[in-house]
Kinemage of the C-alpha trace (Angstrom):
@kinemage 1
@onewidth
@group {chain A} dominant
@subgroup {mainchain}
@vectorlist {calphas} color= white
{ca unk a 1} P -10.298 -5.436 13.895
{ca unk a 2} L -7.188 -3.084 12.668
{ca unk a 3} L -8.297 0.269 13.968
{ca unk a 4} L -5.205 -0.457 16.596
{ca unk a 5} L -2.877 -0.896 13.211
{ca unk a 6} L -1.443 2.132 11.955
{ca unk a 7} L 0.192 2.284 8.520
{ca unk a 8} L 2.770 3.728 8.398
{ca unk a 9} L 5.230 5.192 5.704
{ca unk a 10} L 8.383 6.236 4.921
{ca unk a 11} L 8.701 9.885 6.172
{ca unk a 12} L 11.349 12.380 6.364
{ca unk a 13} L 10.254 15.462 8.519
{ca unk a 14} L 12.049 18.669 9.195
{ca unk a 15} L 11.526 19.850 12.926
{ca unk a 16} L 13.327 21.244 16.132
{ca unk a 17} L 12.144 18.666 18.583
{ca unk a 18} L 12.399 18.556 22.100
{ca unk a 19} L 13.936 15.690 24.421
{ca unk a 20} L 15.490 13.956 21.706
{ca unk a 21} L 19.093 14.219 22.689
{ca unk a 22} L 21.884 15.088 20.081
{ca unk a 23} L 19.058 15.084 17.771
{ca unk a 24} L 17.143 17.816 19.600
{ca unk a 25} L 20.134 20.237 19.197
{ca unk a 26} L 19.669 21.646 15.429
{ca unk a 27} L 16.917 20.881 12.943
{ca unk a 28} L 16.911 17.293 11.888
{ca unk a 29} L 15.507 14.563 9.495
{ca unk a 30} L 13.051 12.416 10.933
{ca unk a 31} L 12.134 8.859 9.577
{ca unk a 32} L 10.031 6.049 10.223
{ca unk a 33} L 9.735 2.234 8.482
{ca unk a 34} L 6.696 1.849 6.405
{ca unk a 35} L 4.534 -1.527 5.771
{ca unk a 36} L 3.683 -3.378 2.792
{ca unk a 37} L 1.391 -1.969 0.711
{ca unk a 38} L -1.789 -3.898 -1.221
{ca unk a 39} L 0.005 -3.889 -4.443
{ca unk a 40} L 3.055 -5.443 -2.612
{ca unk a 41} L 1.207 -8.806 -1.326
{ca unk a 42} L -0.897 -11.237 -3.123
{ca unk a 43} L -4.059 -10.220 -4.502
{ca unk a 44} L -7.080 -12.513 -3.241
{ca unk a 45} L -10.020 -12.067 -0.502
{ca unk a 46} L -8.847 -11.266 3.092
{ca unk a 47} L -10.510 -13.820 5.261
{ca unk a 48} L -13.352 -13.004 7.179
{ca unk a 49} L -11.504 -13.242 10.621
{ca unk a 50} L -8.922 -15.353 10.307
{ca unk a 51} L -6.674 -16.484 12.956
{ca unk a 52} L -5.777 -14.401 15.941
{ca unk a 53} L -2.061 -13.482 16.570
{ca unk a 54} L -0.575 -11.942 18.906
{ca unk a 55} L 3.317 -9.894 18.095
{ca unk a 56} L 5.548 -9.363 20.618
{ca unk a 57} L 7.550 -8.998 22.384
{ca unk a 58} L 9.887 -7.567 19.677
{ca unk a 59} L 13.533 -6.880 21.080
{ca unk a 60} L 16.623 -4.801 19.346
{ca unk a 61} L 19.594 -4.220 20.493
{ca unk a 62} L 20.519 -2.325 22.943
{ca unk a 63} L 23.262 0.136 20.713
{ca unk a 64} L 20.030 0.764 18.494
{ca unk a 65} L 17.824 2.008 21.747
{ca unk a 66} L 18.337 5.811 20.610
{ca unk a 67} L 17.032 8.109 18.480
{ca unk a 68} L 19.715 8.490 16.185
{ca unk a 69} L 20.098 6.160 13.217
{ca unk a 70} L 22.862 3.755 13.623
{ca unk a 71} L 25.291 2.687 10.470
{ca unk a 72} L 28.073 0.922 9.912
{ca unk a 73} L 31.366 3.138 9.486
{ca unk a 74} L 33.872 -0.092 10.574
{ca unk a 75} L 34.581 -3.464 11.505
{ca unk a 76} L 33.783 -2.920 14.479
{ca unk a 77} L 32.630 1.040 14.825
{ca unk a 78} L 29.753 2.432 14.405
{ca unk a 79} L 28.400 5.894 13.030
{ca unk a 80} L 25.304 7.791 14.964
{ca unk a 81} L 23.484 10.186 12.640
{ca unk a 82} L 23.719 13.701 14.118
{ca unk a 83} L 20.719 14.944 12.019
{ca unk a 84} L 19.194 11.649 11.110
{ca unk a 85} L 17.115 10.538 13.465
{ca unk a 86} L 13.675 7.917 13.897
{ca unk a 87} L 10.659 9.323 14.803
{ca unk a 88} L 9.719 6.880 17.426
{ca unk a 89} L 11.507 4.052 19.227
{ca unk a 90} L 12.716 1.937 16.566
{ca unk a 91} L 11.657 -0.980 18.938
{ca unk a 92} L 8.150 0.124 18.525
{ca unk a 93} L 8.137 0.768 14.840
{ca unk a 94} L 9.473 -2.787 14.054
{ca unk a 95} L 6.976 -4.240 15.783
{ca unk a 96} L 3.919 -2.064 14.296
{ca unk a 97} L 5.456 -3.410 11.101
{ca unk a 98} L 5.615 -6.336 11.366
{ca unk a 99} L 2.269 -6.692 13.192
{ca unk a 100} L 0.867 -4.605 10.060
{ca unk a 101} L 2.750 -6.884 6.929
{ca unk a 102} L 1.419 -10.116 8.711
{ca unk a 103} L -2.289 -8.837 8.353
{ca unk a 104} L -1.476 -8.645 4.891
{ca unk a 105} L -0.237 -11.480 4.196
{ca unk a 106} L -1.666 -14.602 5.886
{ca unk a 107} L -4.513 -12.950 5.816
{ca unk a 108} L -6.344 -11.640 9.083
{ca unk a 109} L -7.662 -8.478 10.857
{ca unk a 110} L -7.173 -10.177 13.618
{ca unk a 111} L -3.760 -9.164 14.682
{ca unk a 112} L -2.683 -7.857 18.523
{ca unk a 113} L 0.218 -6.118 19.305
{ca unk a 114} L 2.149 -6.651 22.499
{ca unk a 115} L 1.238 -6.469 25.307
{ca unk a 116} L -2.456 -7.505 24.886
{ca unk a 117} L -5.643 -7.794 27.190
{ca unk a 118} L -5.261 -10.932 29.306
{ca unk a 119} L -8.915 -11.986 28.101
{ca unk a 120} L -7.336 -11.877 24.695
{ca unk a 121} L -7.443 -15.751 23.329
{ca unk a 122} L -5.065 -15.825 20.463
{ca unk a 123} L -4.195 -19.067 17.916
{ca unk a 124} L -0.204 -17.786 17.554
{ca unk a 125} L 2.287 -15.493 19.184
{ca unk a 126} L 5.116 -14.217 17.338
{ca unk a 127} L 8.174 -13.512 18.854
{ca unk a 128} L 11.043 -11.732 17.783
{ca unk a 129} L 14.560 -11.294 19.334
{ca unk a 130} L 17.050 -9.124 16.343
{ca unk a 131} L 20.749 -9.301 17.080
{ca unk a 132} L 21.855 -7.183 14.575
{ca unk a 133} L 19.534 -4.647 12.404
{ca unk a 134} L 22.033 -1.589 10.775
{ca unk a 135} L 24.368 -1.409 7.868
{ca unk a 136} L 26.294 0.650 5.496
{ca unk a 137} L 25.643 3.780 4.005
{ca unk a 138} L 26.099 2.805 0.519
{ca unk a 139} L 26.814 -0.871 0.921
{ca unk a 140} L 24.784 -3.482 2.708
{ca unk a 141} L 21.941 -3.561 5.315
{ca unk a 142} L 21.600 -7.024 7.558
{ca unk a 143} L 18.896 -8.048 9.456
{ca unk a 144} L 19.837 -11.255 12.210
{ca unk a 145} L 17.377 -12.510 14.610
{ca unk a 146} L 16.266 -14.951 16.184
{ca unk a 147} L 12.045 -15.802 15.836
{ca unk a 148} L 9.465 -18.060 17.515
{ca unk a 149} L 5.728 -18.619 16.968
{ca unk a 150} L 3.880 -20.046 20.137
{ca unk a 151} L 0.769 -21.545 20.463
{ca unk a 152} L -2.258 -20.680 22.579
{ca unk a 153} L -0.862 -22.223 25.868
{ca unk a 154} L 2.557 -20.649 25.125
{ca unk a 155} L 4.501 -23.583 24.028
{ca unk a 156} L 7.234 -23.206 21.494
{ca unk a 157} L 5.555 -24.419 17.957
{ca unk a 158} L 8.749 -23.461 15.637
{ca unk a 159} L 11.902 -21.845 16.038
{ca unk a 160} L 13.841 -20.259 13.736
{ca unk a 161} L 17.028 -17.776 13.022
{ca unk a 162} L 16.968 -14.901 9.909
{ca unk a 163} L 19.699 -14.284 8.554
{ca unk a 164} L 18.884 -11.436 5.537
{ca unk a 165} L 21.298 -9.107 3.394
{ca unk a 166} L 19.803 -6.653 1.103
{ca unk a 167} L 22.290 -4.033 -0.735
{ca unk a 168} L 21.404 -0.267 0.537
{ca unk a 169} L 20.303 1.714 -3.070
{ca unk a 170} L 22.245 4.960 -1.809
{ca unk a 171} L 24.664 6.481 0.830
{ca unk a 172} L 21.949 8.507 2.514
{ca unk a 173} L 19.747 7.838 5.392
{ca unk a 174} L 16.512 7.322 3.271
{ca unk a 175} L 18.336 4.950 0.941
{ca unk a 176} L 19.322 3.179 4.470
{ca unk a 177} L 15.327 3.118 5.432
{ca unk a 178} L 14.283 1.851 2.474
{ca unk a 179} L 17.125 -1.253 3.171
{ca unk a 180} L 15.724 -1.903 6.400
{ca unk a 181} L 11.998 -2.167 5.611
{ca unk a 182} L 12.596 -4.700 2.665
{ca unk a 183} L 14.595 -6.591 5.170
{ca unk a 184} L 11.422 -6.568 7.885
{ca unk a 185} L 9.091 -7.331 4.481
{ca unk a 186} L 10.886 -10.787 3.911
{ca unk a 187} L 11.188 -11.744 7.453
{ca unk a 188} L 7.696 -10.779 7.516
{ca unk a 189} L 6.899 -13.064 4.905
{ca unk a 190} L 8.614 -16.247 6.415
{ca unk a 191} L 6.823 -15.783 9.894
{ca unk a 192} L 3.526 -15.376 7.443
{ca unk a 193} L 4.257 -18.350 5.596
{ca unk a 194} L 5.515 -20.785 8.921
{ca unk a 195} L 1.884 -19.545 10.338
{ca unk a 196} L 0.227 -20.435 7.510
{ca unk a 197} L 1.675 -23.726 7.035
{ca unk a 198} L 1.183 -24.385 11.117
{ca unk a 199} L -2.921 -23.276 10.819
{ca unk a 200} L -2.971 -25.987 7.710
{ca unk a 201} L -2.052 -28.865 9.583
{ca unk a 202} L -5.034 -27.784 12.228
{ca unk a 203} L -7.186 -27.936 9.605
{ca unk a 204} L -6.035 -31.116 8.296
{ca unk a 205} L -6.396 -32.875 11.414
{ca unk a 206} L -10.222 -31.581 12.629
């Protein structure tokens, strides 16, 4: 059931876009986060269903609710790419992300992104609210945030905060994109494995 899952990759186009604000002005570099891939996850048989999750709402910060990319240039300043720029609300593409990485690795095709039908019945809602996601050209990308998993009825199952550092491999905006998705891939892999620890103890107690 991942028809509604898009994978997505790493992309820099060249384009004069329209609506797009500073970005819209000259010919710019567009990117977008990519998932994991097969050979990044664990090789073994994807269940036949497994459980149904539902992801979202995803929040980011308000200073990263534009098209430009945001770095680090300061303590407390920030840089706005002129020319570097995401192709879709960054919002949007963290949460197809991670919707897409969790698949992988719990393993289900049964994954919903927010908002869902209301007939939808699903066994765990993931929640994520990021504080910080940027860093510095050159230097160091953080990812802090704040992540819940639910159960069917909506009550709070687990509760925890991310705290993640990886170094950025460059000083250019790809370099900065590549930074960022690792950072999604391991918080993606501690919501997988908090799920899959959660759906054991069902199992242990039918």
């Amino acid at each position: 059931m991942r028809p509604f899952l898009r994978r997505l990759a790493l992309v820099t186009l060249v384009v004069s876009p329209i609506g797009l604000g500073a970005c819209a002005s000259t010919p710019s570099r567009f990117y977008i986060l990519n998932t994991l891939s097969a050979s990044e996850t664990i090789p073994g048989t994807a269940a036949a269903q497994g459980p149904v999750i539902g992801v979202g709402p995803i929040t980011v910060p308000k200073y990263l609710d534009r098209p430009q990319i945001i770095t680090r240039s300061g303590r407390n300043q920030l840089a706005l790419g002129e020319f570097d720029c995401w192709a879709e609300p960054l919002q949007d593409n963290v949460l197809r992300v991670l919707a897409e990485n969790l698949a992988f690795l719990i393993p289900t095709d049964q994954v919903l992104l927010h908002a869902w039908p209301q007939s939808a019945t699903l066994d765990y809602q993931v929640t994520v609210d990021m504080l910080h996601f940027d860093g510095w050209l050159g230097g160091e990308s953080t990812l802090l945030a704040h992540w819940s998993i639910l159960d069917r009825a909506e009550l709070l199952l687990l509760s925890q905060r991310a705290s993640l550092n990886v170094p950025v491999g460059g000083g250019d905006y790809e370099a900065m994109g590549t930074a960022m998705r690792e950072l999604l891939a391991r918080l993606s892999g501690d919501i997988a494995v908090a799920i899959q620890r959660l759906a054991s103890r069902v199992v242990a107690h039918e």
